[in-house]
C-alpha positions, 0 to 999 in steps of 0.5 A: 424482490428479484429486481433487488438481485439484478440490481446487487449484481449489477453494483457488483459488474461496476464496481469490480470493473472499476476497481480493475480500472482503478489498481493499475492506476494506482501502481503507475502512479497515474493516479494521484492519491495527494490528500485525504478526500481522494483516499476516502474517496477510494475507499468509499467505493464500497465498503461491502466489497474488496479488492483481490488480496493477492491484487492489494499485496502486489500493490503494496510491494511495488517498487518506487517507478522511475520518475514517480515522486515519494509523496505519490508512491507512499500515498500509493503504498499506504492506500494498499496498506489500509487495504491489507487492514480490511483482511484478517491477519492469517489471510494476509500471512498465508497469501504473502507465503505463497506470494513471490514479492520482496523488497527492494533495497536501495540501489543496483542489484546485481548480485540479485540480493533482493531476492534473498527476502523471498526467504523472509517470513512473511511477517518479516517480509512486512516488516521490512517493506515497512522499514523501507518506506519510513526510511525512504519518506523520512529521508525525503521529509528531511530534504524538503525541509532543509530546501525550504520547500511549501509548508504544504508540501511538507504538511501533505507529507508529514501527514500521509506518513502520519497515516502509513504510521498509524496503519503500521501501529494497526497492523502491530496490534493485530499482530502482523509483524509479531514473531512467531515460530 
């Protein structure tokens, strides 16, 4: 019975030292998350163990890197999404309080007006990253057909939207993005 114990703490050693391996990765785009075998993949690490939910929401809140394509920041951004999904919903709610994230608006900041969502509620808060990120993946979809690109560049987009979309309808159901005062 006691070899069982080692063994548990042992899988636990591993696995968080490869998800501390793993997040960086992901929030450099270096980490390419392009179809659904790689984000089961993620996933499927261990479904008895997460990640740090402070570690997911400064994941799902990074800003688009320079040089980073949309299809790989939005695969990015919906992994962490589904992770946020795995947390009930006053965790996520009260940790995004305590958080110092926001949103970033397209463009230079000078004014610094990006830290105004610093302000927002967190249910606002996701609701605005969410906005963000459809806004950003529909105007990139629309460029990639109007340059006739590869159907399946077009088809691997549409689809991880199709995904972010249905974490987003999750998230509505458990009412992350309800008003409430």
């Amino acid at each position: 019975m006691e070899a069982g114990w080692r063994w548990e703490d042992h899988w636990q050693k591993w696995y968080r030292q490869s998800v501390d391996s793993i997040l960086p990765l992901l929030a450099e785009g270096k980490l390419l998350v392009n179809d659904f075998a790689t984000l089961h993949a993620l996933f499927s690490l261990n479904s008895k163990f997460t990640v740090p939910l402070n570690s997911v929401l400064i994941l799902l809140f990074t800003h688009q890197e320079e040089g980073q394509s949309v299809f790989h920041w939005l695969s990015m951004v919906t992994t962490m999404l589904m992770s946020v999904c795995m947390y009930p919903e006053e965790s996520v709610l009260l940790q995004l309080e305590e958080m110092n994230l926001y949103v970033k608006e397209e463009g230079d900041d000078p004014l610094k007006v990006n830290t105004l969502s610093n302000t927002l509620p967190p249910h606002f808060l996701i609701a605005k990253l969410i906005l963000r990120v459809i806004i950003i993946s529909i105007k990139h979809l629309n460029n990639l057909i109007i340059s006739f690109n590869e159907e399946e560049n077009v088809n691997a987009m549409q689809k991880t939207l199709g995904t972010f979309l249905l974490c987003c309808g999750y998230m509505v159901g458990g009412k992350y993005l309800a008003y409430s005062s």
